[in-house]
VOBA-1610 file (N, C-alpha, C; in pm, whole numbers, padded with zeros to 5 digits, always signed):
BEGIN
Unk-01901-01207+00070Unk-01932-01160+00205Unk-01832-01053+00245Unk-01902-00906+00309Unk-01819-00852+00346Unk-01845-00804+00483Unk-01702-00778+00618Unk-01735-00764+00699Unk-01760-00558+00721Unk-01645-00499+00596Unk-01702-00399+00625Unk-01725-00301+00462Unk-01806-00250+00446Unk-01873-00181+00264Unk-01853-00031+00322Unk-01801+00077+00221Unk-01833+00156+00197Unk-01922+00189+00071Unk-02012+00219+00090Unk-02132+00192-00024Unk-02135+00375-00067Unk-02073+00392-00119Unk-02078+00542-00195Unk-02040+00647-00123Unk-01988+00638-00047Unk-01874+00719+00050Unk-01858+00795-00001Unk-01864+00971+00052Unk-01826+01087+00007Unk-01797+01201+00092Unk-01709+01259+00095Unk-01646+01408+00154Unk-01637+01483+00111Unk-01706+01618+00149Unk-01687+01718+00057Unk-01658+01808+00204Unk-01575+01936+00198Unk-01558+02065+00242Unk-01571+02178+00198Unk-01694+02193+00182Unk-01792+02307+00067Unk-01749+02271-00068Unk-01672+02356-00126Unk-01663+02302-00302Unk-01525+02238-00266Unk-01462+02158-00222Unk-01376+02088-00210Unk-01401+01926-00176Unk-01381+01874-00312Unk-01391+01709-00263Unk-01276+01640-00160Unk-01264+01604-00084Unk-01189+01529-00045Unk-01205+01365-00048Unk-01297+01290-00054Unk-01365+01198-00160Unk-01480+01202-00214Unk-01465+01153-00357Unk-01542+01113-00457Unk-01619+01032-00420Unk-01789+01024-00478Unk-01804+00868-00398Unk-01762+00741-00436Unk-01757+00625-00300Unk-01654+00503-00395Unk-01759+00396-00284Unk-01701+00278-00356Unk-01745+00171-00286Unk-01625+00072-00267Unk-01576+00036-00145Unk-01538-00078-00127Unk-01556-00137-00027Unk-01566-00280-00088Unk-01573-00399+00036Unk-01425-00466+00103Unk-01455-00509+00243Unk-01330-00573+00271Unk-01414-00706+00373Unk-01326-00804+00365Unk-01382-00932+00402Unk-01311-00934+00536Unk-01460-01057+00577Unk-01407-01059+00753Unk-01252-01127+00741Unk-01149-01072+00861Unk-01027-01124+00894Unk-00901-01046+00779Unk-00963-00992+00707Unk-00849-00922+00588Unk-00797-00814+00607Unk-00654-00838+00596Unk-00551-00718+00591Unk-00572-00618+00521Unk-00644-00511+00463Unk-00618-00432+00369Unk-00592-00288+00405Unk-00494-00267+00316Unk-00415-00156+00349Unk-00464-00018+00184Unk-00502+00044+00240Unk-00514+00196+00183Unk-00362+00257+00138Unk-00331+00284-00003Unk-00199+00312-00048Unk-00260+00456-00115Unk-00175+00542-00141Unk-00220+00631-00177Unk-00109+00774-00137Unk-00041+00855-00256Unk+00008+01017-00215Unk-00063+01087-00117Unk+00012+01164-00048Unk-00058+01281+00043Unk-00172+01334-00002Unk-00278+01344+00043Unk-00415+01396+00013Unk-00522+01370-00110Unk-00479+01200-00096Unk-00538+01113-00183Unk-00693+01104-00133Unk-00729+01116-00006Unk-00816+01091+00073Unk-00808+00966+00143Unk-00681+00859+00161Unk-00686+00743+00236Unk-00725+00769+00413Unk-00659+00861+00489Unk-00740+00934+00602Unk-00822+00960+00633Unk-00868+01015+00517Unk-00999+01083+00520Unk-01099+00950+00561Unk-01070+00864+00446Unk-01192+00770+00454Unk-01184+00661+00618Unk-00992+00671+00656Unk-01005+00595+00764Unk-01080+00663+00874Unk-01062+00797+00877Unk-01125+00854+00983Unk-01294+00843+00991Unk-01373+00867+00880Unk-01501+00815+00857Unk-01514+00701+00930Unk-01470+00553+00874Unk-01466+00436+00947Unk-01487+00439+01064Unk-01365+00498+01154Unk-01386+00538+01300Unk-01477+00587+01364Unk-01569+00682+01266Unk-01649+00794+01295Unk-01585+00929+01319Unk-01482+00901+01308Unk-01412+01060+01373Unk-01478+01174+01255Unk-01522+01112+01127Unk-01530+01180+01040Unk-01715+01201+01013Unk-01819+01261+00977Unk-01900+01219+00917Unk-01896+01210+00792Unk-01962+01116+00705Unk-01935+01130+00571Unk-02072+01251+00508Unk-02044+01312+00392Unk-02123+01360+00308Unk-02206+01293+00228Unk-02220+01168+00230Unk-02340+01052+00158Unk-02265+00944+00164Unk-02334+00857+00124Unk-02332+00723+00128Unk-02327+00690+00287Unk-02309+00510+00289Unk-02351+00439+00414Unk-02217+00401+00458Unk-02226+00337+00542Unk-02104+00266+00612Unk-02183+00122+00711Unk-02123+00006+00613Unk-02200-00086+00738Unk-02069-00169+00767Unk-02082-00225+00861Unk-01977-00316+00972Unk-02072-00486+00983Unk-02038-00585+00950Unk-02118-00709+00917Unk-02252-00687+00905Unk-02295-00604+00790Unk-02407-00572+00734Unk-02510-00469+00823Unk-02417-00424+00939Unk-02503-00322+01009Unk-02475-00152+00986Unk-02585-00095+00948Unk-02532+00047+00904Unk-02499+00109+01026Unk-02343+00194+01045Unk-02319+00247+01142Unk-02260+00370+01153Unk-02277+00428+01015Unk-02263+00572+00928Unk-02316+00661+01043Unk-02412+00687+01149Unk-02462+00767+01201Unk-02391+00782+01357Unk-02377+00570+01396Unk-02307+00589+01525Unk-02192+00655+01574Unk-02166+00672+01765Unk-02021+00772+01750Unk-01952+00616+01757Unk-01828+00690+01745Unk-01686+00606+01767Unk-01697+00486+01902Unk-01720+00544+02010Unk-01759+00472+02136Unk-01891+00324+02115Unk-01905+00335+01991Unk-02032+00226+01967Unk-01971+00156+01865Unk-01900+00160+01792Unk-01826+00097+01692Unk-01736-00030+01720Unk-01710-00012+01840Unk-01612-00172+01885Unk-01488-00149+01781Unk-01436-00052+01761Unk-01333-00016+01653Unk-01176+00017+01762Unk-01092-00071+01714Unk-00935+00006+01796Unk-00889+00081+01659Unk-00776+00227+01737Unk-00748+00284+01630Unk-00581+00318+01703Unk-00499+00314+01576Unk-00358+00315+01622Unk-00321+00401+01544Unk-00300+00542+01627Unk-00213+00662+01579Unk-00120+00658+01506Unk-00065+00771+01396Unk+00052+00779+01367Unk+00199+00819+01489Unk+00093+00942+01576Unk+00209+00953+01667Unk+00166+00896+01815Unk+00124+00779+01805Unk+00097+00699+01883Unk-00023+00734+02003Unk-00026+00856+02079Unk-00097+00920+02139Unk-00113+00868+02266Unk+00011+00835+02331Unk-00002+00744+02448Unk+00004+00849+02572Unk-00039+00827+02699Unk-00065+00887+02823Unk+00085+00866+02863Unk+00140+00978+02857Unk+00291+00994+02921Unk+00305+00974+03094Unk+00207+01036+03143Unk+00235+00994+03307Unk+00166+00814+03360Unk+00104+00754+03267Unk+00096+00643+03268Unk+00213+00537+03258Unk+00224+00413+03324Unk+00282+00303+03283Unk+00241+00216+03126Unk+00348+00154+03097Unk+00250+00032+02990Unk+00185+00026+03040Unk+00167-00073+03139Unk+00052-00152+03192Unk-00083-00050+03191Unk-00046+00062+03234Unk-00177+00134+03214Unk-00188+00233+03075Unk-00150+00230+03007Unk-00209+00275+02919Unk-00277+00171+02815Unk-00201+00024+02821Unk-00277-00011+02764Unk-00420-00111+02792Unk-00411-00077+02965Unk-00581-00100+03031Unk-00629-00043+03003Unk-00585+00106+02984Unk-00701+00248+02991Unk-00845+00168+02916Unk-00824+00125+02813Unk-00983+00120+02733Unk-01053+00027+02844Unk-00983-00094+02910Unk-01073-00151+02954Unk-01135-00099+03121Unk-01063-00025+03124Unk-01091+00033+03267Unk-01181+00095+03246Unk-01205+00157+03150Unk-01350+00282+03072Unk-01431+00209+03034Unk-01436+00068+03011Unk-01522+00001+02986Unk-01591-00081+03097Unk-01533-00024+03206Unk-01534-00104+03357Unk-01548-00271+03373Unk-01465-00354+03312Unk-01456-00458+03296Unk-01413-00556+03483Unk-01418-00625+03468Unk-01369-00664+03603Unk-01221-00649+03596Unk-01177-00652+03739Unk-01037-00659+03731Unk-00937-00782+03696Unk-01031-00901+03754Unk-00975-01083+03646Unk-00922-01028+03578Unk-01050-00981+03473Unk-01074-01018+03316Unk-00951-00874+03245Unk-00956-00793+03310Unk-00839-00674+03270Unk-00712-00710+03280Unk-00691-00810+03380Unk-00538-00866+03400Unk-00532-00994+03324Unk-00622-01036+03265Unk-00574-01173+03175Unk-00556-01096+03034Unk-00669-00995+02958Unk-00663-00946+02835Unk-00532-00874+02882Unk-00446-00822+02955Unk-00349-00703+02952Unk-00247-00799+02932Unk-00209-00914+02991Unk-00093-01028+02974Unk-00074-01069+02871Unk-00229-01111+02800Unk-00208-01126+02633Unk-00189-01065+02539Unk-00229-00921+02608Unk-00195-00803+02490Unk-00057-00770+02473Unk+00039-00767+02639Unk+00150-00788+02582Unk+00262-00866+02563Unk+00199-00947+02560Unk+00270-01116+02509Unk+00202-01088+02340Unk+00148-01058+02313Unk+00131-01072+02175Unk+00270-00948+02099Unk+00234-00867+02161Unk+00328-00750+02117Unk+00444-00767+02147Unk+00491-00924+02219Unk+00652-00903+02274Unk+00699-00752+02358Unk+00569-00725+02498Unk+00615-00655+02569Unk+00615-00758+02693Unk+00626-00859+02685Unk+00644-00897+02845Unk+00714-00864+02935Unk+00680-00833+03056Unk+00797-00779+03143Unk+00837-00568+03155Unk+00743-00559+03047Unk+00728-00410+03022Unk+00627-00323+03109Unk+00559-00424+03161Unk+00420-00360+03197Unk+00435-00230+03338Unk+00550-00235+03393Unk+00588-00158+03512Unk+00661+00007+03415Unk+00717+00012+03299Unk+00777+00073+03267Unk+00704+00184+03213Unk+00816+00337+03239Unk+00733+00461+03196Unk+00710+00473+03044Unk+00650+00546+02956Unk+00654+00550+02846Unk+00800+00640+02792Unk+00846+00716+02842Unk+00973+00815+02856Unk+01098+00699+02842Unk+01079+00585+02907Unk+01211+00475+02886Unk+01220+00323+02775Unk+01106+00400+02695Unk+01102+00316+02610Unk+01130+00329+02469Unk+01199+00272+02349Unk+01267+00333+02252Unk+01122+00359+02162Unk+01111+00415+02038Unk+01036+00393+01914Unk+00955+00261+01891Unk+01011+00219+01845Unk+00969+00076+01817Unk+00899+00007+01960Unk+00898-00002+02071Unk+00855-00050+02153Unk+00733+00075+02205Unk+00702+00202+02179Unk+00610+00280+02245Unk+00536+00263+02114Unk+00539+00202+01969Unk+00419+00170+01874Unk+00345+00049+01918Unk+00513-00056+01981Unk+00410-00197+01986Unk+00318-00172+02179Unk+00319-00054+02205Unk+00257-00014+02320Unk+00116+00021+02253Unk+00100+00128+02123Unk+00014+00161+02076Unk-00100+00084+02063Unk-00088-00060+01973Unk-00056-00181+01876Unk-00170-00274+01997Unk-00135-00266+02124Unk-00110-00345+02260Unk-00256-00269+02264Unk-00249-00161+02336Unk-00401-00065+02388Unk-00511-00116+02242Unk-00450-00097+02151Unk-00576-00122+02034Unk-00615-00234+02052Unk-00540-00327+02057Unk-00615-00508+02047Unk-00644-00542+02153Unk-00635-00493+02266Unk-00679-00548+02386Unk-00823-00503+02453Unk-00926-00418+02347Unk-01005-00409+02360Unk-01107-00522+02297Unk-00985-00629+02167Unk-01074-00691+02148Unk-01175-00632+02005Unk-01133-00556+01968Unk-01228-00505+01855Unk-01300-00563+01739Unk-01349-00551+01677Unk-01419-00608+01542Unk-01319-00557+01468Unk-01293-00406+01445Unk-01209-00400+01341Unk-01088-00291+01362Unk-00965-00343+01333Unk-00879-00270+01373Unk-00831-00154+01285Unk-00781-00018+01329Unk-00752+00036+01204Unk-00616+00107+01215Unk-00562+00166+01139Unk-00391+00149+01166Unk-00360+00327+01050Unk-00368+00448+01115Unk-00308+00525+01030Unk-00129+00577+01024Unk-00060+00504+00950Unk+00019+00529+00943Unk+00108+00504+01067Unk+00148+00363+01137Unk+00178+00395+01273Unk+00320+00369+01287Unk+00384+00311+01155Unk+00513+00322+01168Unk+00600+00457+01115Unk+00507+00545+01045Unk+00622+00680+01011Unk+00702+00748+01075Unk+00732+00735+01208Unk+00846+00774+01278Unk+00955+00679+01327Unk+00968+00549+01268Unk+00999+00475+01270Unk+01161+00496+01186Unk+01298+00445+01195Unk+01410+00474+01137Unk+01361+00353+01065Unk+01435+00327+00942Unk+01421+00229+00809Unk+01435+00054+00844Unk+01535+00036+00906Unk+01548-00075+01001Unk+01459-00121+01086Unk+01397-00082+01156Unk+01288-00071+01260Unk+01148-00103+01199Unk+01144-00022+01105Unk+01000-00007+01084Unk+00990-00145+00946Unk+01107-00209+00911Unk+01090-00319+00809Unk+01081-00414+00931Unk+01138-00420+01060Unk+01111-00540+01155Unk+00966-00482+01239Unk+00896-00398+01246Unk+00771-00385+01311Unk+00697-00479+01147Unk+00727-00416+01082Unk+00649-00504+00945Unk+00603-00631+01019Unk+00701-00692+01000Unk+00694-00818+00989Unk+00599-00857+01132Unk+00618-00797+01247Unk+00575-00855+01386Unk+00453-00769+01345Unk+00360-00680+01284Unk+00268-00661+01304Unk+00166-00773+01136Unk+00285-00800+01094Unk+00219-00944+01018Unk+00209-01074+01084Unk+00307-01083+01163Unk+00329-01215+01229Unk+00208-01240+01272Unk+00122-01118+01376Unk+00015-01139+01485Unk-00118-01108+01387Unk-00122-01093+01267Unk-00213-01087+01198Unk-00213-01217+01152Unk-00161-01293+01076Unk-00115-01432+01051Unk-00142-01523+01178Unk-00128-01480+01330Unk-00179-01564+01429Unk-00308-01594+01461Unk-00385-01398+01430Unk-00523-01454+01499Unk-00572-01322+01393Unk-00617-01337+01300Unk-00648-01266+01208Unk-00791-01188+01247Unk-00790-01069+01190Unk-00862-00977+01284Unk-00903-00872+01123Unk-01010-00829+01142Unk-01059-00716+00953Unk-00948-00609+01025Unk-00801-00558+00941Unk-00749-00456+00974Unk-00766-00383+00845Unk-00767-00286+00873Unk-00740-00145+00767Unk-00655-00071+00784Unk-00546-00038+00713Unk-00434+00011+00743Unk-00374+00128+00666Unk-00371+00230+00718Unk-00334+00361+00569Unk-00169+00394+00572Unk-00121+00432+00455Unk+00041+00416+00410Unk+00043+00477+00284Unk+00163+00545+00292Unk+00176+00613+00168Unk+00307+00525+00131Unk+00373+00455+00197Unk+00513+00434+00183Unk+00495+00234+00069Unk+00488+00217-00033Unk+00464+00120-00138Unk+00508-00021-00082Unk+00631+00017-00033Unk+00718-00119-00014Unk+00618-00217+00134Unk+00570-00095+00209Unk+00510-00129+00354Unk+00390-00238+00290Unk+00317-00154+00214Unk+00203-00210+00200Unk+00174-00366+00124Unk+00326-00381+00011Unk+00328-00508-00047Unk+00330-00595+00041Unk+00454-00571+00165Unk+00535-00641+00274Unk+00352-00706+00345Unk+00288-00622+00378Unk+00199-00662+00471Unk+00036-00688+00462Unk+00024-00688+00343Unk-00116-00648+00294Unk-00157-00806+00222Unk-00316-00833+00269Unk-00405-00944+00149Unk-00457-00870+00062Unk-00479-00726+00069Unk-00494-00673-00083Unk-00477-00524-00057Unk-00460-00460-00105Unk-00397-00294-00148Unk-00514-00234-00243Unk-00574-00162-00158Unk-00680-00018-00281Unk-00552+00051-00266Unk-00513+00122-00376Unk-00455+00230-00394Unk-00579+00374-00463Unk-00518+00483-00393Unk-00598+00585-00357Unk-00571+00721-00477Unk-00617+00800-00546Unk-00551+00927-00575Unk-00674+01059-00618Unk-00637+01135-00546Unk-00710+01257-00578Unk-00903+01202-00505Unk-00877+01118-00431Unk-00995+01118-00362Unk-01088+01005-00426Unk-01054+00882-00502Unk-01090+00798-00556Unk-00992+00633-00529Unk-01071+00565-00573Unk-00989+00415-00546Unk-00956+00383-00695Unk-00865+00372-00734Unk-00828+00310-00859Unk-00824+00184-00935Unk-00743+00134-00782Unk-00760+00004-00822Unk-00746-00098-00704Unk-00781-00188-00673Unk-00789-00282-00559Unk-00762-00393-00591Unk-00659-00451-00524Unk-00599-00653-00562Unk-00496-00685-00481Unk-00398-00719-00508Unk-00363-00823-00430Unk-00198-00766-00514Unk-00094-00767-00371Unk+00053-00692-00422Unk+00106-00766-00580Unk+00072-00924-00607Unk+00082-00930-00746Unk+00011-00863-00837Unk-00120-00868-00804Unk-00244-00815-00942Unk-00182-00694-00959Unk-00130-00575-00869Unk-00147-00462-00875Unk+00023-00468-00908Unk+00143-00502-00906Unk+00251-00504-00935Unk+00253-00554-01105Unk+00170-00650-01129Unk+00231-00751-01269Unk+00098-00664-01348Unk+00017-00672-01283Unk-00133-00589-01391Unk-00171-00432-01317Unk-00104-00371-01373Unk-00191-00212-01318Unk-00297-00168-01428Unk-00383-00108-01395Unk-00438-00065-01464Unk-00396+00073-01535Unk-00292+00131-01525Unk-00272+00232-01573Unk-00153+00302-01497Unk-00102+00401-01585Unk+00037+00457-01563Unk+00051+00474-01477Unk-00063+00535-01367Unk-00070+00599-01238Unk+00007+00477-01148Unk-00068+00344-01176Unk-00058+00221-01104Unk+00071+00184-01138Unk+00117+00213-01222Unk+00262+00108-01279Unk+00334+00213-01216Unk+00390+00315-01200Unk+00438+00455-01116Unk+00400+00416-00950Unk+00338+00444-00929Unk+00304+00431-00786Unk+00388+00331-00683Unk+00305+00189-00799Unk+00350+00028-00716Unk+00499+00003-00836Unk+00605+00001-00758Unk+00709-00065-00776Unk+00774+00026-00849Unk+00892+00024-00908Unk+00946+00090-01012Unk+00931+00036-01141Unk+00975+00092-01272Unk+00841+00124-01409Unk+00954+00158-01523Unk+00959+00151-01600Unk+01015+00250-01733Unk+00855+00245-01806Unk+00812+00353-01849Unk+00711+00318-01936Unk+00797+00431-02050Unk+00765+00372-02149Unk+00764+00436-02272Unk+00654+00484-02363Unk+00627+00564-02392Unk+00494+00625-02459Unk+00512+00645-02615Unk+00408+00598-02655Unk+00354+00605-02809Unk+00209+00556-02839Unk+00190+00523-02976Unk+00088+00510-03048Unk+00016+00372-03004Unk-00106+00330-02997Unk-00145+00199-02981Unk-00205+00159-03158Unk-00102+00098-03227Unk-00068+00034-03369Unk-00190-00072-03388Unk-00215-00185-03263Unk-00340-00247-03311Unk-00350-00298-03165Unk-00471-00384-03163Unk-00546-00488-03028Unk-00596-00586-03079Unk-00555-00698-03041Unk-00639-00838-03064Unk-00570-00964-02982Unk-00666-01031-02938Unk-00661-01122-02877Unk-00582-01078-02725Unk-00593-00990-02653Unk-00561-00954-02530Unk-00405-00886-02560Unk-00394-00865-02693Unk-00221-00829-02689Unk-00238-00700-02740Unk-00127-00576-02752Unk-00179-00482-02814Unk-00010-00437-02888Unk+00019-00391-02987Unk+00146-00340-03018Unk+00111-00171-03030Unk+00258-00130-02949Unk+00289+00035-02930Unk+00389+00086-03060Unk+00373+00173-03117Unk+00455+00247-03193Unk+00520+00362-03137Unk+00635+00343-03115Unk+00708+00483-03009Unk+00780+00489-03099Unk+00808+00633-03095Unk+00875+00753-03195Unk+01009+00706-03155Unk+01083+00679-03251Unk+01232+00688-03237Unk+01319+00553-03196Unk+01191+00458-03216Unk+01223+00316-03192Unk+01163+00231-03342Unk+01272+00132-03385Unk+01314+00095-03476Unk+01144+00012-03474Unk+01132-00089-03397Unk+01018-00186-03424Unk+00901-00124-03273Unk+00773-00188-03315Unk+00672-00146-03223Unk+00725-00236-03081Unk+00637-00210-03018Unk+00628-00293-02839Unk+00502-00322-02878Unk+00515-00502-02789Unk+00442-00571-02810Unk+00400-00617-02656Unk+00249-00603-02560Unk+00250-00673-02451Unk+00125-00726-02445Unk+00086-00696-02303Unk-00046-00754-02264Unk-00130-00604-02293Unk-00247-00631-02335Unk-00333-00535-02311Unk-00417-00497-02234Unk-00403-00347-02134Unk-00522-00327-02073Unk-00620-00310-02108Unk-00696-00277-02003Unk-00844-00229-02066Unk-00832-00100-02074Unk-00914-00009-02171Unk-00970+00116-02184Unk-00829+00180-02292Unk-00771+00106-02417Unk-00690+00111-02435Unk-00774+00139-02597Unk-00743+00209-02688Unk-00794+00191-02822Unk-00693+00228-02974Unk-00723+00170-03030Unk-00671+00184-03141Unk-00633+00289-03225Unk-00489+00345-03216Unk-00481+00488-03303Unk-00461+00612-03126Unk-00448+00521-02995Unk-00487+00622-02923Unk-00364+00627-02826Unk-00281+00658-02746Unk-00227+00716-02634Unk-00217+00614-02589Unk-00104+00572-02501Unk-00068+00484-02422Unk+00094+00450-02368Unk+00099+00384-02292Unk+00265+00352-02259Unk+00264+00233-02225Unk+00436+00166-02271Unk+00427+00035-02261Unk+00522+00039-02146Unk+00471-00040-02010Unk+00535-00077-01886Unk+00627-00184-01887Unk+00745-00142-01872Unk+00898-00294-01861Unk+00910-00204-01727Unk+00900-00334-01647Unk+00929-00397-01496Unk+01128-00326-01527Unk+01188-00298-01468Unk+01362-00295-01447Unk+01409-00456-01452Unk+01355-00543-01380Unk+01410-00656-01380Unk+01337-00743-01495Unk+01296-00685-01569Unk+01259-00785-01727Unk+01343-00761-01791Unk+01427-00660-01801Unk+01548-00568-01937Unk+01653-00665-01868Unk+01708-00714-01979Unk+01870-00841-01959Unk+01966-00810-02078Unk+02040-00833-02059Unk+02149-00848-02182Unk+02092-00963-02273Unk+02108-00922-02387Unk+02028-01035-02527Unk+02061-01045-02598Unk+02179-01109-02664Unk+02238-01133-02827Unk+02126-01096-02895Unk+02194-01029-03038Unk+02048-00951-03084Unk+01978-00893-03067Unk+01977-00824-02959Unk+01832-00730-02920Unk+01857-00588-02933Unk+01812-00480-02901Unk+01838-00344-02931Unk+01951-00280-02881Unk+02026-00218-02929Unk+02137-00183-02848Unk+02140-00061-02806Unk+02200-00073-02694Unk+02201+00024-02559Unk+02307+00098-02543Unk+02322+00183-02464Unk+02461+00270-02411Unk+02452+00236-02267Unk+02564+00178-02179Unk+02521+00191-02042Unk+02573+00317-01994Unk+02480+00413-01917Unk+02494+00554-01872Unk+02570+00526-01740Unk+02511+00419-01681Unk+02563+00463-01481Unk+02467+00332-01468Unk+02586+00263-01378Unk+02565+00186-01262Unk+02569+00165-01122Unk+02472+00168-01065Unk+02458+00215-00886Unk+02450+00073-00841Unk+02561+00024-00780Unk+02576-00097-00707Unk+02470-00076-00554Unk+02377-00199-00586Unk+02301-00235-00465Unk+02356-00352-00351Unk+02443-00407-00378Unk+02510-00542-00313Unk+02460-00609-00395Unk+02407-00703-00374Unk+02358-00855-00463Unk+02361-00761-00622Unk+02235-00715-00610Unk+02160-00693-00739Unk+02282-00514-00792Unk+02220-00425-00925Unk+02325-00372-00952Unk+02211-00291-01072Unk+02172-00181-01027Unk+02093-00130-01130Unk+02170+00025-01228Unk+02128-00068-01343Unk+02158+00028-01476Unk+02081+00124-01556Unk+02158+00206-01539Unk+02064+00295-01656Unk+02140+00276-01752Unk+02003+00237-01888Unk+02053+00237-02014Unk+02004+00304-02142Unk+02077+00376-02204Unk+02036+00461-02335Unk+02035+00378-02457Unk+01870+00436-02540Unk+01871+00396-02650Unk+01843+00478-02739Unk+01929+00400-02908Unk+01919+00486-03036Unk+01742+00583-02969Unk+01763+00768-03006Unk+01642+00822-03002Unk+01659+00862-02873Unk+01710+00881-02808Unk+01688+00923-02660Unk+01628+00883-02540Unk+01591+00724-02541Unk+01477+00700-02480Unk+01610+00631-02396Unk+01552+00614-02244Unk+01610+00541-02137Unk+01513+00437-02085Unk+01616+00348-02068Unk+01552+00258-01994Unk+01662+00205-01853Unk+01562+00156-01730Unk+01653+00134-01630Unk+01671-00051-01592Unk+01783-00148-01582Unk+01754-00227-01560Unk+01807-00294-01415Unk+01756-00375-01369Unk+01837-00421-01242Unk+01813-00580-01250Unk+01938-00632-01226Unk+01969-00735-01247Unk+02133-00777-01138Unk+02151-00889-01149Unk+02236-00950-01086Unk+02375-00884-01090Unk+02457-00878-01001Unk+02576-00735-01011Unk+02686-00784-01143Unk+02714-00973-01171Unk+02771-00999-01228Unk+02793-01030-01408Unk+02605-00997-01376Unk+02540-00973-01525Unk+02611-00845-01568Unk+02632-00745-01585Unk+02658-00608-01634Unk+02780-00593-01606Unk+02894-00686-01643Unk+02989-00613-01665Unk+03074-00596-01820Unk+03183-00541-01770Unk+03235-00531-01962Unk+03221-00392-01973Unk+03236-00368-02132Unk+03208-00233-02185Unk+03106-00164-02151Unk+03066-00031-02269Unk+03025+00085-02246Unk+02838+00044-02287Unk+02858-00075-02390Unk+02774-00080-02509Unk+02715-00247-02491Unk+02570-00233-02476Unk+02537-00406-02488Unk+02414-00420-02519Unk+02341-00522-02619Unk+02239-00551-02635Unk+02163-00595-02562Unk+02033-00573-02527Unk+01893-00582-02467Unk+01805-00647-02504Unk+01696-00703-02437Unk+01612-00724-02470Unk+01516-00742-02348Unk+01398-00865-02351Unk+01290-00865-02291Unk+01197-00956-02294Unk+01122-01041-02204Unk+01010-01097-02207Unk+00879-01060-02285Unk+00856-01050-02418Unk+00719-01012-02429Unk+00614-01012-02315Unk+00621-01119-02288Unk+00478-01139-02212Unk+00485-01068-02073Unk+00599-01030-02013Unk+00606-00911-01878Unk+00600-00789-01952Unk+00572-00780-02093Unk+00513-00596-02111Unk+00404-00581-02064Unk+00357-00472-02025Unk+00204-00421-02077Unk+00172-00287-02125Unk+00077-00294-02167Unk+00102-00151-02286Unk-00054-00100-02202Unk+00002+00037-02149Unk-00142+00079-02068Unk-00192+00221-02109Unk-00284+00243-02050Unk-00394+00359-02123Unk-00304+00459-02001Unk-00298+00618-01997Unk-00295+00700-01926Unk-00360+00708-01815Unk-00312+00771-01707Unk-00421+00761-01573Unk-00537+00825-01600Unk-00636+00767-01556Unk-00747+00792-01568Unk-00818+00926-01535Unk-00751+00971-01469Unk-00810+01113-01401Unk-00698+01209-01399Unk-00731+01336-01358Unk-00617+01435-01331Unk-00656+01431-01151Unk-00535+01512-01091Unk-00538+01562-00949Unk-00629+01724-00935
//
């Protein structure tokens, strides 16, 4: 069951795709967040949603109703700016009535939804205040406030913490998970920034060059990517590139130039024999290993707790590891190794930009 399908969704601007057509579903009450580089088309497609956009084909339905044609004003859709877009000579309190005042609701019913909207947002007590005396972080959860207090079917979120300082915008994280986790609502949420989207998401499409790649869940898409693009994108990566030596039984071994024995992991799909590929080690799978390949340590960048290394091997190849600060000390020189079963040996990205 889905509450909202893009069923072959497409944008074009004369000979310029801005999306390909794609299909995805998202289920009623689900977080999913759109990941994706600058001019992946994740915008693009949120703005469609909204209607702000028309699409070039395909449908758009909302609990099985096609609404590809309706405007924005018929959609029951809240939408939360990147730069928030709030009425400066307004109060809280009124900017975030405005929708229901346009909707001419009674006045009760405007003063009970406005109390909850900002009691949900932890603005209580805000509602008298100008928008001019309020910091960052409190004029988004103003944004945040006007969107849900219309009550919507589906909420949508472009980018609304990017002006946000680093501190701030990891504690909006969490309070705009908290209230999703309270009263769960279909959000769609677009982000280019990786870490945001693990932090807050029931599943992650990641986006590139105007296509969906791949769609799952911050493990599926962290421990299984489908491809270099994916292992690059989500999390940090060493991949090493060589030959794919053989495939069987879901495992595949890599032959890389200048390395003594093959790599051995999981195998993706679209991967073949005799053909191109790279084998993905996670940073925190590489450990110190009696016996294992030996390394040069280049440079260590102390993180507090953790303590990540770059390390050189016979052939020129680097690898980076991060691990515990008290693991890596000593000399210049230490053996390595690895989990087989956290490799995976993946096919090239699938497409060009």
């Amino acid at each position: 069951m889905s509450d909202v399908r893009f069923a072959g969704i497409s944008k074009a601007y004369g000979e310029v795709r801005a999306l390909h057509p794609l299909d995805l579903d998202i289920r009623p009450g689900e977080f999913l967040t759109l990941l994706g580089p600058s001019g992946s088309g994740k915008t693009t497609l949120l703005n469609i949603c909204a209607g702000y956009l028309a699409p070039s084909g395909g449908r758009l339905l909302v609990g099985g109703r096609d609404v590809t044609r309706l405007p924005p004003r018929q959609r029951n859709m809240g939408m939360v700016f990147q730069n928030y877009a709030l009425f400066p000579h307004m109060t809280v309190a009124e900017n975030v009535a405005y929708g229901l005042k346009v909707r001419r609701l009674p006045k009760r019913e405007i003063a009970r939804r406005l109390d909850e909207a900002l009691h949900m947002t932890r603005l209580d007590g805000y509602g008298g205040r100008a928008i001019r005396e309020l910091s960052g972080g409190q004029q988004q959860r103003v944004a945040l406030a006007r969107a849900i207090v219309i009550q919507p079917d589906i909420l949508l979120m472009d980018e609304p913490l990017g002006a946000l300082d680093r501190q701030l915008r990891k504690d909006v994280q969490l309070e705009i998970r908290r209230m999703h986790a309270a009263r769960p609502r279909t959000t769609i949420y677009v982000t280019h920034d990786q870490e945001e989207a693990l932090v807050m998401s029931d599943r992650i499409a990641v986006m590139r060059a105007g296509r969906i790649v791949q769609v799952g869940t911050s493990v599926e898409l962290y421990e299984h990517p489908v491809d270099t693009f994916i292992a690059r994108f989500v999390g940090e990566s060493n991949l090493l590139s060589g030959t794919v030596a053989s495939i069987a039984n879901g495992r595949a071994a890599l032959v890389v130039d200048r390395l003594t024995v093959p790599l051995e992991g999981r195998a993706a799909e679209g991967l073949r024999a005799g053909g191109q590929a790279s084998a993905l080690l996670r940073p925190e799978t590489v450990r110190a290993q009696a016996g294992g390949l030996e390394a040069r340590i280049v440079e260590r960048v102390y993180l507090g707790e953790l303590v990540a290394v770059r390390l050189a091997l016979a052939g020129g190849h680097e690898l980076w590891s991060r691990r515990l600060a008290g693991e890596w000390v000593g000399g210049d020189t230490v053996e390595i190794g690895w989990d087989a079963d956290a490799v995976s040996i993946l096919p090239s990205a699938s497409f060009e930009d």
